[in-house]
DRENDO-1510 file (C-alpha; in Angstrom, 1 decimal, always signed):
<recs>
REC; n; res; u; v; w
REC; 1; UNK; +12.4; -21.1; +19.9 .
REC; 2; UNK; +9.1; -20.7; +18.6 .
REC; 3; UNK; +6.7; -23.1; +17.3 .
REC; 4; UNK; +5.1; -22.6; +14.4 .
REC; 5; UNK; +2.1; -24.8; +12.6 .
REC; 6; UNK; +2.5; -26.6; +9.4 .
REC; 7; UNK; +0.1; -24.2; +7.8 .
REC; 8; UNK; +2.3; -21.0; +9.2 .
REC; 9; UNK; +5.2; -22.8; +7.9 .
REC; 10; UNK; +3.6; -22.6; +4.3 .
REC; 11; UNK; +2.7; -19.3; +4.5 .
REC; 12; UNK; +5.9; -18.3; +5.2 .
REC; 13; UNK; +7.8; -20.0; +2.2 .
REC; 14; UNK; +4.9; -18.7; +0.0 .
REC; 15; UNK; +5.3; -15.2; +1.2 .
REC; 16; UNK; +9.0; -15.6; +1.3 .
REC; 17; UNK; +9.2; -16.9; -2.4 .
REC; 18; UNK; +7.1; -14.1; -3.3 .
REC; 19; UNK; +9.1; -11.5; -1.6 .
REC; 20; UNK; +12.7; -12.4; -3.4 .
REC; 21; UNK; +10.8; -12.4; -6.6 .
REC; 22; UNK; +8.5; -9.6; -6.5 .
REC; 23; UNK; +9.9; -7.0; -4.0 .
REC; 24; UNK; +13.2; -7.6; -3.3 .
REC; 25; UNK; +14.7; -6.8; -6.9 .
REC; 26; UNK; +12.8; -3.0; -6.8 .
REC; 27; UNK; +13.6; -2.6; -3.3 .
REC; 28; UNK; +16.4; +0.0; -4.1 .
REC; 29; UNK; +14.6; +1.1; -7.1 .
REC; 30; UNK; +11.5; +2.3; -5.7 .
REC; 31; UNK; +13.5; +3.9; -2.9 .
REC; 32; UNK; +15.7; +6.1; -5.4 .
REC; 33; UNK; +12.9; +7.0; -7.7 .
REC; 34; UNK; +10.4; +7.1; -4.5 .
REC; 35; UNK; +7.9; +5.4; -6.6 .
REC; 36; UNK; +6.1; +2.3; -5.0 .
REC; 37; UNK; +5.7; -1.4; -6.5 .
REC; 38; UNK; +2.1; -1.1; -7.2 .
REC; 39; UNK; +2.4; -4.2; -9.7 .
REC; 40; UNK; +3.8; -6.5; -6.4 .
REC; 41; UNK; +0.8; -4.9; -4.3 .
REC; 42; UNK; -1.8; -6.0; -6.5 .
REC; 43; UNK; -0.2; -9.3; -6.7 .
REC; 44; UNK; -0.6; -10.0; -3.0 .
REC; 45; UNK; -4.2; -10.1; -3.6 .
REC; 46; UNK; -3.7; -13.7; -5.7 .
REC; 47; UNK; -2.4; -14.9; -2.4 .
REC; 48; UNK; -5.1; -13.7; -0.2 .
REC; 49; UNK; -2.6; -11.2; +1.5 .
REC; 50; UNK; -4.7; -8.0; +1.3 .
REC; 51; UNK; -7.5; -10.2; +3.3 .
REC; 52; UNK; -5.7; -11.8; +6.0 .
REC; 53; UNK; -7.4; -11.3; +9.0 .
REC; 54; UNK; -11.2; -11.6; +6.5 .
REC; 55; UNK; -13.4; -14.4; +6.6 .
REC; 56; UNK; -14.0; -16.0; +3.5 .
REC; 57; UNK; -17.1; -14.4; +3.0 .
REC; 58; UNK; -15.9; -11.4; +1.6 .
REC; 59; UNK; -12.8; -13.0; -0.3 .
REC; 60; UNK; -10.0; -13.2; +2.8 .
REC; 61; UNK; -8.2; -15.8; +4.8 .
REC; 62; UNK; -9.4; -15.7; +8.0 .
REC; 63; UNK; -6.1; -15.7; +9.9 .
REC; 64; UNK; -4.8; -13.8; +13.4 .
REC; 65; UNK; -2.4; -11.8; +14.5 .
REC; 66; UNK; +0.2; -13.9; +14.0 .
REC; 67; UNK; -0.6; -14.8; +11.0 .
REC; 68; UNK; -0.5; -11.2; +9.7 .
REC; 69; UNK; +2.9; -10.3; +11.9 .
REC; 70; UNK; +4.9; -13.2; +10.0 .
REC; 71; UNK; +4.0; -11.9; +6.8 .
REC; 72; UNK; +4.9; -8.5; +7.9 .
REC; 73; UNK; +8.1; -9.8; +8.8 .
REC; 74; UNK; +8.6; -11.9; +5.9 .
REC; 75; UNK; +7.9; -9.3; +3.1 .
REC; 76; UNK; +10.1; -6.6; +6.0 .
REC; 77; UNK; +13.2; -8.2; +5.1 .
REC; 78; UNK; +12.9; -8.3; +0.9 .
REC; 79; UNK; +11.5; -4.1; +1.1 .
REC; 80; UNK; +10.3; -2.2; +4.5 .
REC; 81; UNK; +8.6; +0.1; +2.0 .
REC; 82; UNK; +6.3; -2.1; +0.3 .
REC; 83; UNK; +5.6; -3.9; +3.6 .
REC; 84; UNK; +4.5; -0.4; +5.2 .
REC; 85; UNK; +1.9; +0.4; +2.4 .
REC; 86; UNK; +0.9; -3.5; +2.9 .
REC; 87; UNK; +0.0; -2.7; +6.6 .
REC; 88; UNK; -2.0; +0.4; +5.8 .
REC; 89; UNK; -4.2; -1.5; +3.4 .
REC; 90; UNK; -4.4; -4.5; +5.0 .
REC; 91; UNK; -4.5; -3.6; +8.8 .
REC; 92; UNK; -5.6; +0.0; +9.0 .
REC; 93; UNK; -8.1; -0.3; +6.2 .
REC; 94; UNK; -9.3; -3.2; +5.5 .
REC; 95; UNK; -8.8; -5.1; +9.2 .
REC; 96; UNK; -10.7; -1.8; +10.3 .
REC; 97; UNK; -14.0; -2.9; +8.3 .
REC; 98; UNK; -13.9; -6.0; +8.9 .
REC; 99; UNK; -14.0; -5.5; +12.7 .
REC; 100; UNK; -16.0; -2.4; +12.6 .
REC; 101; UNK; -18.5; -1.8; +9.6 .
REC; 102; UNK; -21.5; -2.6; +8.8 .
REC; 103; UNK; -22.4; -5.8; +6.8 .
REC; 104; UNK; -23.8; -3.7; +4.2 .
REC; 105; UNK; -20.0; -1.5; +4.1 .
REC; 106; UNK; -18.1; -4.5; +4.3 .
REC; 107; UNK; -20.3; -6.3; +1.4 .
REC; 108; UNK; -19.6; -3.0; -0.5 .
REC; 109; UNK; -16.1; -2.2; +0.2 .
REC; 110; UNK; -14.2; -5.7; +1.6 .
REC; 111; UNK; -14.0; -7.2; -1.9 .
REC; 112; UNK; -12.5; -4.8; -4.3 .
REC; 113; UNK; -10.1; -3.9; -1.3 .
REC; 114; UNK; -9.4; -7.9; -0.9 .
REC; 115; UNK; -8.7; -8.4; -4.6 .
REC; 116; UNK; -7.0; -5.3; -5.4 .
REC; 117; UNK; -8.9; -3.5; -7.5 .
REC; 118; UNK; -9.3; -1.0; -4.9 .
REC; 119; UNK; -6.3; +0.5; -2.5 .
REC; 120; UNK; -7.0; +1.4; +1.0 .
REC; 121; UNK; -6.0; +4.0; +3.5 .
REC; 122; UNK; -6.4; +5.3; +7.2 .
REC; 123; UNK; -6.5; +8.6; +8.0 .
REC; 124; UNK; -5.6; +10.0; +11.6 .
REC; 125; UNK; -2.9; +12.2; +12.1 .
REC; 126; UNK; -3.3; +15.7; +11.6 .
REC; 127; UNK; -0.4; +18.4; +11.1 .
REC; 128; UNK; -1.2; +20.0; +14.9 .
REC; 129; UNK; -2.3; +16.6; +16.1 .
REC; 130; UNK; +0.0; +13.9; +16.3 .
REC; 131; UNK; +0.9; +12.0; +19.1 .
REC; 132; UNK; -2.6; +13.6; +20.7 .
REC; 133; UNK; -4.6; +11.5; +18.3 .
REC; 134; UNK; -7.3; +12.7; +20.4 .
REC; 135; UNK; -6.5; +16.0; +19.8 .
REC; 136; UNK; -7.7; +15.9; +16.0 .
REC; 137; UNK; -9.8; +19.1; +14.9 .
REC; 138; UNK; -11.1; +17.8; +11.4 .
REC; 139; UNK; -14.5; +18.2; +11.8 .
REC; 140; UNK; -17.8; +16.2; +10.9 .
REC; 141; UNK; -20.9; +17.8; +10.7 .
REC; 142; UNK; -24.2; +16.1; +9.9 .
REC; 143; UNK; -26.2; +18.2; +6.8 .
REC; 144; UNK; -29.2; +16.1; +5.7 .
REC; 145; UNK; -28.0; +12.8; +4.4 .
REC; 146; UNK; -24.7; +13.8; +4.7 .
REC; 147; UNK; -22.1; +14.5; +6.7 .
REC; 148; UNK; -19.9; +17.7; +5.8 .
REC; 149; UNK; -15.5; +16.9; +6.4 .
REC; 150; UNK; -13.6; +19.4; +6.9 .
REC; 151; UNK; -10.0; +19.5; +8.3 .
REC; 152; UNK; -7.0; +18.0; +7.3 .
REC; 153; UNK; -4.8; +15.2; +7.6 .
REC; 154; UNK; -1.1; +14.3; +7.3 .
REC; 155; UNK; +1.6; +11.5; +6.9 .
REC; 156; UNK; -1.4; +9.4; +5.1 .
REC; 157; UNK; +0.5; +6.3; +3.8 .
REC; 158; UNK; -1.0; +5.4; +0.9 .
REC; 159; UNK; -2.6; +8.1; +0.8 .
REC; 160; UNK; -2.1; +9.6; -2.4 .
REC; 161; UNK; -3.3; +6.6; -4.4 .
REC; 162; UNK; -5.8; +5.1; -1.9 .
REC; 163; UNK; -9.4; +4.5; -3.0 .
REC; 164; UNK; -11.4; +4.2; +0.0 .
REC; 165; UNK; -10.0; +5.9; +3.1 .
REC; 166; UNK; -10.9; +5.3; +7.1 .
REC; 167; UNK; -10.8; +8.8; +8.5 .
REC; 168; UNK; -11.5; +9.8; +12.0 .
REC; 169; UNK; -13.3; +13.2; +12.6 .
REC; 170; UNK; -14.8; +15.0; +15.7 .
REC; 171; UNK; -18.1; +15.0; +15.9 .
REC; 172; UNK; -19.0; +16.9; +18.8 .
REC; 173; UNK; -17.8; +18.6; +21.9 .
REC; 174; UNK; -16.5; +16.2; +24.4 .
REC; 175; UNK; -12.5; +14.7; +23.1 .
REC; 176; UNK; -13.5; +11.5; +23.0 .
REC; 177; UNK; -16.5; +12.8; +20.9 .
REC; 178; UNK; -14.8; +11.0; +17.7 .
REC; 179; UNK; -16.0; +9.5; +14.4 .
REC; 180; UNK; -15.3; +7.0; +11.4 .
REC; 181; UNK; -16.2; +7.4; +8.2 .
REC; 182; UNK; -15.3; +6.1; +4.9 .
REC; 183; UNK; -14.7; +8.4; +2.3 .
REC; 184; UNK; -14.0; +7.7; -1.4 .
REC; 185; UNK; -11.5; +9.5; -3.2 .
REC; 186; UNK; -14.1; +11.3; -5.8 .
REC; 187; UNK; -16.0; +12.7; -3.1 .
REC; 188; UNK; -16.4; +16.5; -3.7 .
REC; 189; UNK; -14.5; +18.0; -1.4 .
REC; 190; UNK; -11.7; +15.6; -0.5 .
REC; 191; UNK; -8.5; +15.9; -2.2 .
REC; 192; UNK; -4.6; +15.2; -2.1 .
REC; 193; UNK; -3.0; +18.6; -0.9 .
REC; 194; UNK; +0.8; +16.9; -1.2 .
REC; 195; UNK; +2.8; +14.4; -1.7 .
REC; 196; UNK; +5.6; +14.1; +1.2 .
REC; 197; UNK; +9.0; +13.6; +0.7 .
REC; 198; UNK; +11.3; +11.6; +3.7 .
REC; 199; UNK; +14.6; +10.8; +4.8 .
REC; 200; UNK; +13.1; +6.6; +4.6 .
REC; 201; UNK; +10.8; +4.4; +3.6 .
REC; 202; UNK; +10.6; +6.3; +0.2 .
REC; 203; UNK; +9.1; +3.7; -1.6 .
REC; 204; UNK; +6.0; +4.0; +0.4 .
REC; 205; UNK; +3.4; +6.8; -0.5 .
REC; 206; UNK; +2.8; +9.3; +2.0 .
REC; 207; UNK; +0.2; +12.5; +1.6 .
REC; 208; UNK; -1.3; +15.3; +3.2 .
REC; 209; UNK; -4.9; +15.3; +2.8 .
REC; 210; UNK; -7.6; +17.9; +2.2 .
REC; 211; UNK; -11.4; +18.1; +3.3 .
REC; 212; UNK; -12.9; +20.9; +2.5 .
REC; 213; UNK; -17.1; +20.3; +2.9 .
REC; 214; UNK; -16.1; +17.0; +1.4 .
REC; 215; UNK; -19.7; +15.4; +1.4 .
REC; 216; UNK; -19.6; +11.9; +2.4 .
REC; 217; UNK; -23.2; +10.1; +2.9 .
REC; 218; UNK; -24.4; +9.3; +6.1 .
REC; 219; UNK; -24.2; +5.4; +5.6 .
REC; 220; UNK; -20.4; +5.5; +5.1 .
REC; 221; UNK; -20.8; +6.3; +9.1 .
REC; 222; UNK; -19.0; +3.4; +10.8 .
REC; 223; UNK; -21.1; +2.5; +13.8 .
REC; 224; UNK; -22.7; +5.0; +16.0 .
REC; 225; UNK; -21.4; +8.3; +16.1 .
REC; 226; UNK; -19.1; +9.4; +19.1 .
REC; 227; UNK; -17.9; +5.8; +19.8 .
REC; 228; UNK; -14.8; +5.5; +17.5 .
REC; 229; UNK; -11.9; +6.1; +20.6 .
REC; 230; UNK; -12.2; +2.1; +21.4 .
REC; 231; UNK; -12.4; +1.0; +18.2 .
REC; 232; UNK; -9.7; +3.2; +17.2 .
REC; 233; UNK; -7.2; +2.2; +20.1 .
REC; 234; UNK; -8.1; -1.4; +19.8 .
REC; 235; UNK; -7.4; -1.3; +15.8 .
REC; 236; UNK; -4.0; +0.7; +16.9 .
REC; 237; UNK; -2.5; -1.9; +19.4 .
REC; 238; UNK; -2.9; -4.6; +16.8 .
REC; 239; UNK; -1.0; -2.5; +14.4 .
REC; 240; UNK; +2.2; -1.9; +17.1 .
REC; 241; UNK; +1.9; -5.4; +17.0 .
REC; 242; UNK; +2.2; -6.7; +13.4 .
REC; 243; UNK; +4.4; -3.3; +12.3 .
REC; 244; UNK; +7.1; -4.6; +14.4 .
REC; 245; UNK; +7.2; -7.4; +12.5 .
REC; 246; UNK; +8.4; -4.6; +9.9 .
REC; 247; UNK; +11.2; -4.1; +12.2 .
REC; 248; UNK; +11.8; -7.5; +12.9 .
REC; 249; UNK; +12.4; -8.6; +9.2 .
REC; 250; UNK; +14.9; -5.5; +8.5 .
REC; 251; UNK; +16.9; -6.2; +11.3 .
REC; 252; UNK; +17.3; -10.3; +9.8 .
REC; 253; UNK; +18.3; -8.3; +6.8 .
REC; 254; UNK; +20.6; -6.1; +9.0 .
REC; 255; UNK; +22.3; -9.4; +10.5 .
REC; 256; UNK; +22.2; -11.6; +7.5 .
REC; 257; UNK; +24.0; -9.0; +5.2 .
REC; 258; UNK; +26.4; -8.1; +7.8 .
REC; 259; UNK; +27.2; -11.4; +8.3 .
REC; 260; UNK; +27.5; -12.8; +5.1 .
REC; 261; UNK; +29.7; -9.2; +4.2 .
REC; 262; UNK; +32.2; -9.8; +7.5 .
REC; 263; UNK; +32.7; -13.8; +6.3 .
REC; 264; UNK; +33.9; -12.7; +2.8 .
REC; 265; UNK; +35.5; -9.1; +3.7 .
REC; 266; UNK; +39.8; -9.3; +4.8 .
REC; 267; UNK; +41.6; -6.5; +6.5 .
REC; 268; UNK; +45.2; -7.2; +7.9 .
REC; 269; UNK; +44.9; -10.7; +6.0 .
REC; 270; UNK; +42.2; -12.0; +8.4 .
REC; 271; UNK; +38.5; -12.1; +7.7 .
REC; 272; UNK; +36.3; -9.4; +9.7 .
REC; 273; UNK; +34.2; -12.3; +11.1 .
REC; 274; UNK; +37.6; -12.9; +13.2 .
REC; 275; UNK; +37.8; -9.9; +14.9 .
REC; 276; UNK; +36.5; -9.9; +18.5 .
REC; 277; UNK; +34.9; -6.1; +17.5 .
REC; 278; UNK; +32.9; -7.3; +15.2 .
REC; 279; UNK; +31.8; -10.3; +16.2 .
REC; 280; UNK; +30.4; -8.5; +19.5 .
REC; 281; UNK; +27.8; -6.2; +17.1 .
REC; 282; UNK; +27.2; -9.3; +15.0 .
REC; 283; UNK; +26.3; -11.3; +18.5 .
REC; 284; UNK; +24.2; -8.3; +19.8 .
REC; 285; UNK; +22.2; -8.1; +16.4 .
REC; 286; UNK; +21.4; -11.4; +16.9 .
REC; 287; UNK; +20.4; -11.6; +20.6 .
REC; 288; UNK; +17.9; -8.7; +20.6 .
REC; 289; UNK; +16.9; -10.2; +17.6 .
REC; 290; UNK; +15.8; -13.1; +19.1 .
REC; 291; UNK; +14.5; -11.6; +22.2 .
REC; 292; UNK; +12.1; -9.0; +20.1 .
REC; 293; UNK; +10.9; -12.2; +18.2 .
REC; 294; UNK; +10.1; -13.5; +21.3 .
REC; 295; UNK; +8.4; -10.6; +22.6 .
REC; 296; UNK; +6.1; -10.1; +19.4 .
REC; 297; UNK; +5.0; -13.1; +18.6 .
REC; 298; UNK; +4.1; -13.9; +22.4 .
REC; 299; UNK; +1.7; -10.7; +22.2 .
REC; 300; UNK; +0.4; -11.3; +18.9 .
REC; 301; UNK; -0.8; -14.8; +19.8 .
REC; 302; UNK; -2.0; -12.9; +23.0 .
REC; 303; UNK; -3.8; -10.5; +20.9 .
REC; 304; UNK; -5.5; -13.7; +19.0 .
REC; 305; UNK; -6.6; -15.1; +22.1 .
REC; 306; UNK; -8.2; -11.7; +23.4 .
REC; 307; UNK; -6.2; -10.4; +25.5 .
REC; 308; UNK; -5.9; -7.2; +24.4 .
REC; 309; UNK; -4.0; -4.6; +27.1 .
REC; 310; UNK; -2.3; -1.4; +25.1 .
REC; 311; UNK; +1.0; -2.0; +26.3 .
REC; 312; UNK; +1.1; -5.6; +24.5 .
REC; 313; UNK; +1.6; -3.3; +21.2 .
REC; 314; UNK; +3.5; -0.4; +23.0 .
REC; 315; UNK; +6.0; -2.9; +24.2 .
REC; 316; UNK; +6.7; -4.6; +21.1 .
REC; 317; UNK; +6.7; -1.7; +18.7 .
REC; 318; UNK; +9.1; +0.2; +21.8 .
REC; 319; UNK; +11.3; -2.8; +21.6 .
REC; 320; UNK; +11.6; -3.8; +17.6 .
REC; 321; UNK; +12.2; -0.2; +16.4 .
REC; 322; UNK; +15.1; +0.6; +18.8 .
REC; 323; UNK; +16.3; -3.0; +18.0 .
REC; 324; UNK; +15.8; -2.3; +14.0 .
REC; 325; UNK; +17.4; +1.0; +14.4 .
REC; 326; UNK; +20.4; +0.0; +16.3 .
REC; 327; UNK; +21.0; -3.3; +13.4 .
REC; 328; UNK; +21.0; -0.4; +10.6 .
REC; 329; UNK; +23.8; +1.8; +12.5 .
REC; 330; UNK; +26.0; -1.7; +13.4 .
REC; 331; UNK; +25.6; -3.1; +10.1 .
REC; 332; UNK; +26.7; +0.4; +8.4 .
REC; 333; UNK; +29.7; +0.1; +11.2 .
REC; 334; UNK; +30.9; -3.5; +10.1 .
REC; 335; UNK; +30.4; -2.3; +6.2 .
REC; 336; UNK; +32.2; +1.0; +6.8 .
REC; 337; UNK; +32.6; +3.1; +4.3 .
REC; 338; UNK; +30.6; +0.7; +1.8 .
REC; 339; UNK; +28.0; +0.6; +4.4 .
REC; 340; UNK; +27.8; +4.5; +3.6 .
REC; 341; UNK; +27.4; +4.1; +0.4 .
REC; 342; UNK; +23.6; +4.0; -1.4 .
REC; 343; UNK; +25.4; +0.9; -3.5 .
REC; 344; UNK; +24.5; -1.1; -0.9 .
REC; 345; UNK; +21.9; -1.9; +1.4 .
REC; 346; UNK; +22.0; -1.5; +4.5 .
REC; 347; UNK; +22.0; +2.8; +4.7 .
REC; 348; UNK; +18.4; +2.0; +3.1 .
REC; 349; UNK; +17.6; -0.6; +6.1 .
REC; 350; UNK; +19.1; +2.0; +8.6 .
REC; 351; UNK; +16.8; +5.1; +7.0 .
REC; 352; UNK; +13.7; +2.7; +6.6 .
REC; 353; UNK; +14.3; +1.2; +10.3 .
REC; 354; UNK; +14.1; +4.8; +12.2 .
REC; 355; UNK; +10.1; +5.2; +11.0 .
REC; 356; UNK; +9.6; +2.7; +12.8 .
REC; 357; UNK; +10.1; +4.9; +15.9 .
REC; 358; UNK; +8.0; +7.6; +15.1 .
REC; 359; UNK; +4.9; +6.3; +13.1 .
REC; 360; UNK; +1.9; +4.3; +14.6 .
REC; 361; UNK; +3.2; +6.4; +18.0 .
REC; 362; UNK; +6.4; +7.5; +18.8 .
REC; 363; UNK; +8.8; +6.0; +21.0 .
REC; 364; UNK; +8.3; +8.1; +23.7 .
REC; 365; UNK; +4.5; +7.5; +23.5 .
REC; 366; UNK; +4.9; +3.8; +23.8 .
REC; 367; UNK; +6.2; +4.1; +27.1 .
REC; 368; UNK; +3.9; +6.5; +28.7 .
REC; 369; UNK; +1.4; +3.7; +27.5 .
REC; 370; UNK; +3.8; +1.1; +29.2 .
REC; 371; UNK; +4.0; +3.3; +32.1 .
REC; 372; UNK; +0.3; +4.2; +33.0 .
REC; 373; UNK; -1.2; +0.4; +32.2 .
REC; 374; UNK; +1.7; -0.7; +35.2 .
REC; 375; UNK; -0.5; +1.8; +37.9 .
REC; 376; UNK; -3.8; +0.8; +36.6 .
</recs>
């Protein structure tokens, strides 16, 4: 059983509340039209969601980890779509500043990100360059005061609204010889080559992105140049960590519509919640349920405290998204043909659950990662 504080407690019935009222009622909308609820994302910002992990100096919150995984997973069970583009802005982009710019960049940046008047972005994988983040070719070269991108980038969420974007870039021979820089969306140059269609998580924006001599001035550098790969791995493990709190909250979906659906549902005169069949799927939902809980939020509170090793994300996001996946399939199974049908939920839950074992590293990924930190 985990314990949480008073103050997590509130947090979660604020972002609960919030999530039955302002995503949950679009969730199937947004995922038919594959539009996204931009007027529930600029709403987070009124309470302080888009600043979590911030100090208070730039307009956040100041909370950990944790903090940011329980919202993940709170918001994950009202619309896995919505919560996706949350995690881009609010971990990949602007997390990424906070722990990485300049004071002058975050001054610049941090608050029209934090309030909403700005949407963020990260930009990393690249169509021949995907599980080898390393392996990126986009290329930065320094010209003057500037720095000229060119290259491109796919599967961007968010990125065919975002303002300000986090790209990474090779700047010089060596692979780890990698970049950051922050690139506006009117920078000549930079543009949105297409918007990607995809079998989930349709309410989420996704883009492949152009940079073609996109100029981009040399104090939107993050840091030094050639010293992004820690940066980037550390800023990666803690988004395994609080996207599988994505996968946590649509597998409580899975198990709390199943449930309530095999309590009212009768075949043969008897309620599905009688039958032995069912009750096994229901009983497996809900014990590696529990036990991916476990797992995450022991890791994220690691994660707070410092401890930091790669395969604290790798094993949770490995974990959750097979979990996640496997609750979509049993509660289609115990819905049947309903569960089939785009009427109801849980095909959604089942399409928007499989991301979750591709992007921010693929399954097979995370357990290389697993594998090599066991014979360090």
């Amino acid at each position: 059983m985990i314990e949480w504080t008073s103050e997590q407690k509130l947090l979660q019935r604020t972002v609960h509340d919030f999530a039955q009222k302002e995503l949950l009622p679009k969730a199937a909308e947004i995922d038919e039209k594959e539009t996204w609820n931009e007027s529930a994302f600029r709403k987070m910002a009124d309470l302080g969601l888009l600043g979590i992990t911030v100090s208070e100096e730039f307009g956040g919150i100041h909370l950990g980890a944790t903090e940011a995984t329980l919202v993940m997973e709170t918001l994950g069970h009202a619309c896995a779509s919505t919560t996706l583009s949350y995690l881009a802005h609010s971990i990949l982009t602007v997390n990424n500043l906070f722990v990485n710019a300049s004071a002058e960049q975050k001054r610049k940046y941090l608050p029209k990100l934090i309030s909403g008047e700005w949407i963020g972005a990260m930009a990393m994988t690249e169509p021949g360059a995907g599980s080898d983040a390393l392996g990126m070719t986009t290329k930065a070269e320094k010209k003057g005061t500037k720095y000229l991108l060119n290259g491109s980038k796919t599967y961007i969420t968010n990125g065919s609204y975002a303002d300000v974007l986090i790209v990474y870039a090779r700047t010089g021979q060596n692979k780890k010889d990698i970049s950051t820089f922050i690139v506006e969306k009117n920078f000549p140059g930079f543009r949105v080559s297409k918007k990607l269609q995809k079998m989930g998580m349709k309410g989420s924006p996704t883009a492949e992105l152009s940079f073609d001599n996109c100029e981009v001035p040399e104090e939107n550098l993050i840091g030094a140049g050639n010293d992004s790969v820690a940066h980037m791995m550390n800023n990666l493990n803690m988004e395994r960590i609080t996207i599988s709190g994505i996968s946590l909250g649509i597998a409580q979906a899975c198990l709390d519509y199943s449930t309530r659906y095999a309590g009212e549902r009768t075949q043969f005169g008897t309620p599905l919640s009688q039958f032995q069949m069912i009750q096994e799927r229901l009983a497996e939902m809900a014990t590696q349920l529990a036990a991916g809980r476990a797992l995450v939020y022991s890791a994220s509170r690691a994660f707070d405290k410092g401890q930091r090793p790669m395969s604290l994300g790798a094993q949770c996001k490995l974990f959750t998204a097979k979990m996640a996946t496997q609750a979509g399939l049993d509660a289609i199974q115990i819905l049947g043909g309903y569960g089939y049908m785009r009427e109801y939920p849980v095909e959604r839950m089942m399409r928007d659950a499989k991301l979750m074992e591709i992007g921010a590293g693929t399954n097979e990924v995370m357990r290389l990662i697993i594998a090599r930190e066991l014979y360090k």
